[in-house]
C-alpha positions in Angstrom: 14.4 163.9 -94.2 15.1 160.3 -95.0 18.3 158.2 -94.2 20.3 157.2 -97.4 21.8 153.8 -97.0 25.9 153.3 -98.7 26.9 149.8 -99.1 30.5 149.7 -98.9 33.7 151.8 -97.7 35.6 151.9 -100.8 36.5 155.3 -103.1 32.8 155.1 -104.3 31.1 154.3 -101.0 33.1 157.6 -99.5 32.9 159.7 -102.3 29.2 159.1 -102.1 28.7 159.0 -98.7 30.5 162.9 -98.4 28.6 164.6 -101.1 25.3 163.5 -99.8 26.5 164.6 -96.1 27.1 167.6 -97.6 24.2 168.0 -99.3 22.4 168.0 -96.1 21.6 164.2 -95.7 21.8 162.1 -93.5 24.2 158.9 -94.1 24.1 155.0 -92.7 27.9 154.2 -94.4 28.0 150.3 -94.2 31.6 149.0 -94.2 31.8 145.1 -93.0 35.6 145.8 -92.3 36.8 144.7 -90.0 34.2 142.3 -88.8 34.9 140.5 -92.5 37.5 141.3 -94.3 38.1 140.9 -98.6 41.1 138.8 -99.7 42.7 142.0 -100.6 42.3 144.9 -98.1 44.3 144.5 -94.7 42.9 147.4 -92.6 39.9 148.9 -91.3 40.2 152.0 -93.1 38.2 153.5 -95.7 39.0 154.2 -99.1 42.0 151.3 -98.7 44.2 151.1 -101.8 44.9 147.6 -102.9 46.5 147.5 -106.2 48.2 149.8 -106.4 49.6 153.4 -104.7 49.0 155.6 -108.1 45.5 157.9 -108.5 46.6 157.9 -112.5 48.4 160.7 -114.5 48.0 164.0 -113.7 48.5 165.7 -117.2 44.8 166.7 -118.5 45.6 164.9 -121.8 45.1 161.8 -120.1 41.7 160.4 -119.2 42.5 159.7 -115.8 44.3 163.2 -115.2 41.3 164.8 -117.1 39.1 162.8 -114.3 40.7 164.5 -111.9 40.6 167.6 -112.6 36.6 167.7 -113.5 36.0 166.0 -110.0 37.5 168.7 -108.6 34.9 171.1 -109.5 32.9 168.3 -107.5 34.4 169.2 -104.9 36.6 165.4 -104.5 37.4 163.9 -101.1 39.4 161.6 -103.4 41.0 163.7 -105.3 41.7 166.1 -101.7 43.5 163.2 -100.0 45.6 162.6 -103.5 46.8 165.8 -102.8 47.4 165.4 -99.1 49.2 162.0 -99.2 51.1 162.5 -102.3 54.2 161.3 -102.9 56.3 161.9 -106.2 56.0 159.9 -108.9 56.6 161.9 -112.4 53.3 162.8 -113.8 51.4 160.3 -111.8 49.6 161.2 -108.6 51.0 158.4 -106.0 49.9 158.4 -102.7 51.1 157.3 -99.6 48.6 155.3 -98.7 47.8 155.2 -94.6 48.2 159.0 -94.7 45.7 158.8 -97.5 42.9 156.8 -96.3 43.4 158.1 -93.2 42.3 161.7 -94.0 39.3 160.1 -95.6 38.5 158.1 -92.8 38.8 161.1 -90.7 37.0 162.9 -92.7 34.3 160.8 -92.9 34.2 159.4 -89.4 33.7 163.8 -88.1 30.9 164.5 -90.4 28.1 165.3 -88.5 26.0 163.8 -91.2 27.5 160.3 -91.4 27.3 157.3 -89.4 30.0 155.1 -90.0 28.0 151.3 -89.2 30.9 148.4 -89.0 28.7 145.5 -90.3 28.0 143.4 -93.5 24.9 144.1 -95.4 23.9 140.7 -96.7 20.6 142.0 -99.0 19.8 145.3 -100.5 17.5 147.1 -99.0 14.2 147.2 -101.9 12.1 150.3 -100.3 14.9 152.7 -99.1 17.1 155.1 -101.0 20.4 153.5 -101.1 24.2 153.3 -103.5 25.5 150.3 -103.8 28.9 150.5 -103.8 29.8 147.7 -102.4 33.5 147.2 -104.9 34.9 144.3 -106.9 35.0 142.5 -104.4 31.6 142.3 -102.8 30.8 139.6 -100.4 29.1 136.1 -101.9 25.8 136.7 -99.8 25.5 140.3 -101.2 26.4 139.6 -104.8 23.9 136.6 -104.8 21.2 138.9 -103.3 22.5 141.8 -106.0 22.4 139.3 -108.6 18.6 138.8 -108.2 18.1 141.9 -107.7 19.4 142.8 -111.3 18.5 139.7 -113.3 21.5 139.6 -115.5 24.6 137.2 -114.7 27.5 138.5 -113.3 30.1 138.8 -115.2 33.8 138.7 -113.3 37.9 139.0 -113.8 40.8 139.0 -111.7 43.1 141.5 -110.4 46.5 141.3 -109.8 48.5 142.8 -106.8 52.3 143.9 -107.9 54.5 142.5 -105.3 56.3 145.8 -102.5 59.8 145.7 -101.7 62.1 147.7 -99.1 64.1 150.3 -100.9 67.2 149.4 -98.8 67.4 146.0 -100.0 67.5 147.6 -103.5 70.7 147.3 -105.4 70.6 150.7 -106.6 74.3 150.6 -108.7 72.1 148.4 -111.3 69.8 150.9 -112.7 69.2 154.9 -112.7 66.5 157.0 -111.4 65.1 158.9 -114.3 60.9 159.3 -115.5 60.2 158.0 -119.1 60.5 160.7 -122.0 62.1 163.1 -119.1 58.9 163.7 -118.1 58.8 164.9 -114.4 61.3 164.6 -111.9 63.5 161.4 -111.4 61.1 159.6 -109.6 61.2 155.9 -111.0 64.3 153.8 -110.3 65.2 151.4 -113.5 66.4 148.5 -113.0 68.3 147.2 -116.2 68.6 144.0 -117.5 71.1 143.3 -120.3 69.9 140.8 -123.0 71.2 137.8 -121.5 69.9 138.7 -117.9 66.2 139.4 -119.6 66.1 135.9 -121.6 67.5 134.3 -118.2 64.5 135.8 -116.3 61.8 135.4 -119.2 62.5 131.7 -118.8 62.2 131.2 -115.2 58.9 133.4 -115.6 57.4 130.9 -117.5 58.5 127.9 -116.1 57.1 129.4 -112.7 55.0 128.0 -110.7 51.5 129.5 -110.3 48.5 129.3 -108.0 45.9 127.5 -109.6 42.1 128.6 -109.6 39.3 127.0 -108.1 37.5 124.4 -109.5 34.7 126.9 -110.4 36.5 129.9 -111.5 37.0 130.7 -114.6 40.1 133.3 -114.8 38.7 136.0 -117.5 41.4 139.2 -117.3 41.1 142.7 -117.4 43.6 144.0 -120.2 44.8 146.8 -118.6 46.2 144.8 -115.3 47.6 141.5 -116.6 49.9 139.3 -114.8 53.3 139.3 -116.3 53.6 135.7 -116.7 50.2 135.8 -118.6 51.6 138.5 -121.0 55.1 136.4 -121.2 53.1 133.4 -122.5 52.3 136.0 -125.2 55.6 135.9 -126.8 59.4 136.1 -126.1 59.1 140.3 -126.7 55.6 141.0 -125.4 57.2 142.6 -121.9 59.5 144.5 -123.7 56.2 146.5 -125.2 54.8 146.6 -121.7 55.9 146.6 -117.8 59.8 146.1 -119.0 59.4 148.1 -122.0 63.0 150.5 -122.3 61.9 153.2 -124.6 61.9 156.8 -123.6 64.5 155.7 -121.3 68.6 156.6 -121.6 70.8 154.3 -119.3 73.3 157.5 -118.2 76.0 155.0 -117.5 75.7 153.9 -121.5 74.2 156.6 -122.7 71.8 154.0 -124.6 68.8 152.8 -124.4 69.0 149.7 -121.9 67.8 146.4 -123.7 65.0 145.8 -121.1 63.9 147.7 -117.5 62.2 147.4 -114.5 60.6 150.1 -113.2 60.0 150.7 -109.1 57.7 153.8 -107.6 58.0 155.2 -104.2 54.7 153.8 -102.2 54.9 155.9 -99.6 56.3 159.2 -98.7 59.8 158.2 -97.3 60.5 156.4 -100.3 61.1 153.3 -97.9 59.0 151.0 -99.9 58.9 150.9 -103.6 56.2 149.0 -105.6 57.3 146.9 -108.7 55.5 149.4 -111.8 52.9 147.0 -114.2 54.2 143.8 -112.0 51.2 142.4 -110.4 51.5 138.5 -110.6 49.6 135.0 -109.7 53.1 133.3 -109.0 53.1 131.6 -105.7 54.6 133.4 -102.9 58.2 130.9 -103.4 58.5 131.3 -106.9 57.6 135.3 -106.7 60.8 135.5 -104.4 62.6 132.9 -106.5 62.1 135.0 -110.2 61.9 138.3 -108.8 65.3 138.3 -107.7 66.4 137.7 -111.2 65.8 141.1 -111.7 69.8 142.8 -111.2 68.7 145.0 -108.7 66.5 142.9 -106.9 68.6 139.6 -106.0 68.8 140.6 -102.4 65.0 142.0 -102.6 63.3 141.9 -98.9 59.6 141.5 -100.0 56.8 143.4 -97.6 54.1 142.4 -100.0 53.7 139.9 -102.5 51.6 139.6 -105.5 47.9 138.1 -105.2 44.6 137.3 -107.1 41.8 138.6 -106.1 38.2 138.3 -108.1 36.0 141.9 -108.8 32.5 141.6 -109.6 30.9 143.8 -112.1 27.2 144.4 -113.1 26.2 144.7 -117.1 25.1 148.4 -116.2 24.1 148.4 -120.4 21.5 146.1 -119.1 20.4 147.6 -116.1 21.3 151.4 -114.8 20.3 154.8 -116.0 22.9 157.5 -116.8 22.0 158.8 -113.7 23.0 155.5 -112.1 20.1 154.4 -110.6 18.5 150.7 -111.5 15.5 151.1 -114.3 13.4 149.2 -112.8 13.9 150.8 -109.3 14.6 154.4 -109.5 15.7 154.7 -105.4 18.3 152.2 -106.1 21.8 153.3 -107.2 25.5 151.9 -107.7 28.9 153.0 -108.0 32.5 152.2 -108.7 34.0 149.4 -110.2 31.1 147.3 -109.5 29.4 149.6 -112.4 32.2 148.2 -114.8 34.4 151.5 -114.5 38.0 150.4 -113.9 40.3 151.9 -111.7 40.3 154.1 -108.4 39.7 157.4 -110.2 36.7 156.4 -112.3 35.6 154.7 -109.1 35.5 157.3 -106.7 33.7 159.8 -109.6 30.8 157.4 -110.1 30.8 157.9 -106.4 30.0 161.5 -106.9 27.5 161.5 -109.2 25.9 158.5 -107.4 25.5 160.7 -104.3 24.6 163.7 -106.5 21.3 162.2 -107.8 20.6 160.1 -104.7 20.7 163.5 -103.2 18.3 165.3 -105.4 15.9 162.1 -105.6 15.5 162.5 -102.0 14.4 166.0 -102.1 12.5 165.7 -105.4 14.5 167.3 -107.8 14.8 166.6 -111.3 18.5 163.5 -111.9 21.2 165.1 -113.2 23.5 163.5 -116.4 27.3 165.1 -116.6 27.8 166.2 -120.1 28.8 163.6 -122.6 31.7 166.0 -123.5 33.6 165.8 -119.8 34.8 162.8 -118.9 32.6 162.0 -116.0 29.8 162.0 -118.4 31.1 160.3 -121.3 32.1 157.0 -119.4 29.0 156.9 -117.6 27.4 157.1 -121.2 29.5 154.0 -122.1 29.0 151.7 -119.4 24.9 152.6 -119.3 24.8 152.7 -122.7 26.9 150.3 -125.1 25.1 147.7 -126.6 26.3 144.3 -126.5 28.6 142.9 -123.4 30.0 145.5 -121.6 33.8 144.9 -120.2 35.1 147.1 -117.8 36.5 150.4 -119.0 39.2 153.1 -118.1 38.7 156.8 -118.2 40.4 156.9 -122.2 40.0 160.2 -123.9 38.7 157.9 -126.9 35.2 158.0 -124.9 35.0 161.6 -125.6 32.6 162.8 -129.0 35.1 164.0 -131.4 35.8 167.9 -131.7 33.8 169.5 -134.9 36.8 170.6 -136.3 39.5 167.7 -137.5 42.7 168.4 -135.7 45.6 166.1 -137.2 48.3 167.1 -134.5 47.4 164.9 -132.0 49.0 166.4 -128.9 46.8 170.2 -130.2 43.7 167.3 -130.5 44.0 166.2 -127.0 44.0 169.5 -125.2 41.7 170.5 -127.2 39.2 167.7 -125.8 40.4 168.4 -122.2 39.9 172.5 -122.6 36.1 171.7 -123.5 35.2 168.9 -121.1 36.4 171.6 -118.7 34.4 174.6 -120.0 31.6 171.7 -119.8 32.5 170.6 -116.3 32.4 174.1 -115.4 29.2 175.2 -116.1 27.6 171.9 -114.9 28.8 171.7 -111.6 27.2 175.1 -110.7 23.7 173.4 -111.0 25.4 169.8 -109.8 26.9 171.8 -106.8 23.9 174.3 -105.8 22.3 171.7 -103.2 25.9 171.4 -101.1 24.9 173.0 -97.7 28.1 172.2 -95.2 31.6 170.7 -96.5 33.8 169.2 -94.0 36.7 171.1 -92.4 39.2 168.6 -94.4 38.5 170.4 -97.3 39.6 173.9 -96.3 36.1 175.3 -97.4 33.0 176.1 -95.2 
């Protein structure tokens, strides 16, 4: 049976990579780390988390927790190694992140049907089965070689890193651990900031000094991960409606709400680093240290990681995939993750799946499978193959889903609703998606 080439390590690449191993397959996984490493990832390991520690909520009336919860019926790696490196983090599914691309690297590198090759792929191969999955931050050789390949321009945006302290150089008598609305345990620390401590630090925010872009970039934003300073320049209040926002949130020493907050989550296990929530930044290094310590809690902060840029690549899939994810104009060709125009890790890795699902089938002459429109999976793979017009990167948001028959005006009753029948849909499909698996991996607990 033929080889199926992955291009790239990533959530996508692995997720891929596993569920056509399982499937019987044999797999060439190409990951150029650590022979060439991105501006973002700082090990070898697959499935590295660079922006942040968090998988997404885990409440099924969220897109992301929704995600989750229909890729297990896929049978996840992700979503397995969530679960194994988890830390706490309300109703978010953080993850300590060596333990958890360890066990995918593991996972991966004892699969009898994968061969891990440590090299860069500079051109995609045109007469083999292959997934491109090669992430948003593809290397220039293989983006100019993809971007002939496709025909359409890329289109790109930045990503922004939040900056990693050590809990012990916390001041923790200058906030309260507590989860917004009382929603899971107490497992965000607040840092408060009176009024005059928050126009203090607004100011020094944007009179801070930032790095500067290339001569031929052209820094185009994805909403959902702005730098702060970019959303200060907004308005005086605009952080107070987003990363510093206080509502849902009771200072016990006042019993008030605080006037403005900073929130930190455990990024690993120990709770020995915490990551700043919604603070990713293009400050330079100085002035990150210099305004960050404006923040009450932080003015003895010891930084282990600071903010950073880094640039993601994304194809018009509208232009040029199928819903099964393979190109139009070459049907042995397929991509994944953010490189698709999916955003974030969870919509990543489940592109991933379905990549490797019809890769899989291709190979042994079945009929492509397309995940219903009403789960999740399917309807933001209907979105990014299928919207007319430019296509920016989108979120798993339940707002993809087609709307129930019935109208349901309490909106809580609406949204569990959706989730109870992309499940019921998830269900039954994965039966047929799932009927070619032949061997899972001990890491999963199943033979």
């Amino acid at each position: 049976m033929e080889e199926v080439i992955v291009i790239g390590g990533g959530l996508a690449g692995s997720e891929a990579s596993y569920r056509l191993a399982n499937m019987g397959i044999k797999v060439l996984l190409y990951e150029m780390r650590p022979k060439k490493h991105t501006p973002a990832h700082r090990t070898d390991k697959l499935a590295e988390l660079v922006c942040s520690n968090t998988l997404g909520s885990m409440e099924l009336t969220s897109g992301a927790g929704l995600l989750k919860a229909e890729m297990e019926y896929l049978h996840s790696l992700v979503v397995s190694a969530g679960k194994h490196a988890y830390v706490p983090a309300g109703t978010a599914l953080a993850v300590d992140r060596e333990l958890f691309a360890g066990y995918i690297t593991q996972t991966l590198e004892n699969h009898p049907n994968i061969r891990i090759i440590r090299e860069e792929i500079k051109k995609v191969p045109r007469d083999r089965v292959v997934i491109v999955a090669s992430g948003p931050l593809t290397s220039e050789e293989l983006a100019e070689d993809i971007k002939e390949l496709v025909g359409f321009d890329y289109l790109y945006f930045y990503d922004a890193i939040s900056p990693i302290v050590e809990a012990d150089s916390v001041d923790f008598s200058k906030g309260f651990w507590a989860s917004r609305y009382g929603k899971g345990g107490e497992d965000y620390f607040n840092c408060v900031l009176s009024e005059e401590e928050y126009r203090v630090f607004y100011e020094e925010l944007i009179k801070a000094e930032k790095v500067k872009p290339k001569d031929f970039e052209n820094l185009v934003y994805f909403e959902g991960c702005m730098p702060i300073e970019e959303l200060a320049e907004r308005g005086y209040k605009t952080l107070l409606f987003g990363p510093m926002k206080p509502v849902g949130l009771t200072d016990p020493k006042t019993g008030k709400q605080p006037f403005a907050v900073v929130q930190l989550r455990k990024e690993n296990r120990e709770g020995t680093l915490l990551s700043l929530v919604g603070f990713q930044t293009r400050m330079t290094y100085s002035e990150q240290k210099r305004v960050l310590r404006l923040i009450p809690c932080l003015k003895n902060a010891v930084f282990v990681k600071l903010g950073s840029m880094h640039r993601n690549t994304f194809i018009q899939s509208n232009r040029v995939l199928t819903p099964f994810l393979n190109m139009r104009k070459h049907e042995n060709i397929f991509f994944a993750g953010q490189i698709t125009g999916v955003e974030g890790y969870v919509a990543s890795a489940a592109t991933g799946i379905l990549a490797g699902i019809n890769a899989g089938r291709l190979i042994k002459g079945k009929s492509l499978l397309m995940a219903p429109e009403e789960t999740m999976l399917g309807a933001l793979v209907k979105y990014i193959t299928g919207k007319e017009g430019t296509l920016q990167p989108m979120s798993p948001v339940l707002g993809l889903l087609p709307p129930l028959e019935e109208r349901i005006k309490d909106k809580r009753r609406r949204k569990e609703l959706l989730a109870e029948r992309a499940l019921r849909a998830m269900e039954v499909w994965s039966k047929l998606a799932n009927e070619d698996i032949i061997i899972l991996s001990p890491a999963t607990g199943q033979g």
